[in-house]
C-alpha positions as CSV (number, residue, x, y, z in Angstrom):
1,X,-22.9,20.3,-16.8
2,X,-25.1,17.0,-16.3
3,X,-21.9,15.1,-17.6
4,X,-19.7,16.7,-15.7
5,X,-21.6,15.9,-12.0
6,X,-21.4,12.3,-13.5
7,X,-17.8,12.4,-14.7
8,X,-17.6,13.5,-10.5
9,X,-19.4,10.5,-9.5
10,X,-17.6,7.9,-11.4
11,X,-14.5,9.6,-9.9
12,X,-15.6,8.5,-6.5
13,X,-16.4,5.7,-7.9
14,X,-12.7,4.9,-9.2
15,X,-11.3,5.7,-5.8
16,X,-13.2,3.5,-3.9
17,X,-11.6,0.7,-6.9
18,X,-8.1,1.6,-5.7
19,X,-8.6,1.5,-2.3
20,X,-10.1,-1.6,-2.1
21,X,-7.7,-3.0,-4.5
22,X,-4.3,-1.7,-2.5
23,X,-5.9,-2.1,0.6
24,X,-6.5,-5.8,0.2
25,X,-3.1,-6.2,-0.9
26,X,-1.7,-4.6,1.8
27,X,-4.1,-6.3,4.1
28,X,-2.9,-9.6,2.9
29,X,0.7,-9.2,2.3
30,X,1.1,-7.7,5.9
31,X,-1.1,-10.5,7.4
32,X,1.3,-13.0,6.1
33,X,4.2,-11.2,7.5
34,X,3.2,-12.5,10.8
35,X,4.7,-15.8,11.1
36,X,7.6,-14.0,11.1
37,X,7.3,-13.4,14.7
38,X,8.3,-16.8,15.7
39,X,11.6,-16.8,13.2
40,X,14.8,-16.6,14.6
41,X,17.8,-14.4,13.6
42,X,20.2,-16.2,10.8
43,X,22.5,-15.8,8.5
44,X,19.7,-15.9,5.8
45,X,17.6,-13.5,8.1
46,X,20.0,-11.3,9.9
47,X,18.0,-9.8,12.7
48,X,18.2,-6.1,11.6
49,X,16.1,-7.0,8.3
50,X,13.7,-9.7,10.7
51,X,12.8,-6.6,12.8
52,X,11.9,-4.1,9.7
53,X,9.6,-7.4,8.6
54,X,8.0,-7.6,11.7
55,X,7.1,-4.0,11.9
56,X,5.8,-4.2,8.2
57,X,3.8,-7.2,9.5
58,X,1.9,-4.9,11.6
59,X,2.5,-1.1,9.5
60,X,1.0,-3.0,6.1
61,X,-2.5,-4.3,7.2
62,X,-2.7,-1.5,9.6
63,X,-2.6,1.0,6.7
64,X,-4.4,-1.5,4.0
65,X,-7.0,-1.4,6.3
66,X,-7.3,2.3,6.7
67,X,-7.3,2.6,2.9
68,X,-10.1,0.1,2.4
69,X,-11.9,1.7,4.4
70,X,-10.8,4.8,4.0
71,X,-10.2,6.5,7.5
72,X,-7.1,8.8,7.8
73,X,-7.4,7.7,3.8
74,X,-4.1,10.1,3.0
75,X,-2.1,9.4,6.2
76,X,-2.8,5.8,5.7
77,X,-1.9,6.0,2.0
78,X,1.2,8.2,2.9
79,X,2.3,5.3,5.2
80,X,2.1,2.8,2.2
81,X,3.7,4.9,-0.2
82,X,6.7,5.1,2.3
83,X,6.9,1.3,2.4
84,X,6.7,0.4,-1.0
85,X,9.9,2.6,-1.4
86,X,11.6,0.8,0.7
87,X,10.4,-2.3,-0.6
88,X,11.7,-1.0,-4.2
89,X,14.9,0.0,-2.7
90,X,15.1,-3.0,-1.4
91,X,14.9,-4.9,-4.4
92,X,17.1,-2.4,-6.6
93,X,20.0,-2.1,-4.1
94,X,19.8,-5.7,-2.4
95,X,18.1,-7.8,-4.8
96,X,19.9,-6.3,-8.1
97,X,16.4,-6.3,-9.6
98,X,15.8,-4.4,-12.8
99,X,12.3,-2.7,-13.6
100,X,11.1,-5.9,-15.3
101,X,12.6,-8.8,-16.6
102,X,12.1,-12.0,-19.1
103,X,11.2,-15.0,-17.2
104,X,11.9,-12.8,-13.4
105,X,10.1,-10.6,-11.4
106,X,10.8,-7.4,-11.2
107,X,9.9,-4.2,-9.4
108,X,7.3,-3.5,-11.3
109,X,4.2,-4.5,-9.1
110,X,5.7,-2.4,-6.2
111,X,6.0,0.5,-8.6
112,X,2.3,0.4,-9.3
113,X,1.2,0.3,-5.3
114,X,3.6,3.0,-5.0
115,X,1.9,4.8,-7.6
116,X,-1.2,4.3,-6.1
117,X,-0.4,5.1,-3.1
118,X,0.8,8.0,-4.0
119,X,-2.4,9.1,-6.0
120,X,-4.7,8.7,-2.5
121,X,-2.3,10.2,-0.8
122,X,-3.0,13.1,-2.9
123,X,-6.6,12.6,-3.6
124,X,-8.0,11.2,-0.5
125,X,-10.7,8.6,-0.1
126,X,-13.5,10.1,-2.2
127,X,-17.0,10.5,-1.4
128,X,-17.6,6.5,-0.3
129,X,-14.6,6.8,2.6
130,X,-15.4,7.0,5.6
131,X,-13.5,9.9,6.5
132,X,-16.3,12.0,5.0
133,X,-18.5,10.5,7.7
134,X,-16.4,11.2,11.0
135,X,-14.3,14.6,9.1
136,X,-16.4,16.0,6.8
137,X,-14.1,15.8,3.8
C-alpha cells in the first residue's frame, strides 16, 4: 500500500512535468505571435489567416499560462488541445505535411502537444496546481 501512495505522488509529480513543459511552449510560441499585430494583410498573409494568428497570439500564452500554473488546469488545456488541431489541420490540408518526414518537419511535435493536451484535459493539474488551492480539487 506504501508503494502505491508513492506511485500517487510521483503521479503528481509527472503532471506538474507536463504542464510546465506545454505551458512553456505555449507561453513562448504565443508570445512570439505578437509582432504579428503590426503585419499587414498580403498575398503571403491574406488577412483571414493574419486575424486567426493574432487571436492565437493572445489564446496560446493565455492558456500556457493557466497550464503552468495550473488554474482552470482542464479548461485551459481543453483550449490548447483545440488549437493544436487546428494547427495540425492546418499543416495536413494547407501545408501537405505528412506525419513525419526525412530531412522535413512534420506534424509530429503538434501531435505530441495535442496529446498532452488532451491528457490534462482529462487529468487536471494534479496535486501541485493551483486549482487545488482556490477549488479544492
Amino acid at each position: 500500500m506504501v508503494f502505491v501512495a508513492q506511485l500517487h505522488q510521483l503521479s503528481d509529480f509527472a503532471l506538474l512535468m507536463l504542464r510546465v513543459g506545454i505551458g512553456t511552449i505555449f507561453l513562448v510560441h504565443g508570445t512570439q505571435k505578437r509582432k504579428l499585430w503590426k503585419v499587414q494583410p498580403s498575398e503571403r498573409m491574406p488577412a483571414g489567416f493574419l486575424r486567426t494568428l493574432r487571436f492565437l497570439s493572445i489564446a496560446e500564452p493565455a492558456g500556457g499560462l493557466g497550464v503552468l500554473v495550473g488554474f482552470l488546469t482542464q479548461p485551459a488545456a481543453l483550449g490548447l488541445a483545440l488549437v493544436m488541431l487546428g494547427a495540425i489541420r492546418f499543416q495536413v490540408v494547407q501545408a501537405h505535411k505528412k506525419f513525419t518526414g526525412e530531412g522535413v518537419a512534420g506534424w509530429e511535435f503538434e501531435f505530441l502537444l495535442l496529446v498532452v493536451a488532451i491528457a490534462l484535459a482529462i487529468m487536471g493539474g494534479g496535486r501541485f496546481a493551483l486549482d487545488r488551492v482556490v477549488f479544492g480539487i
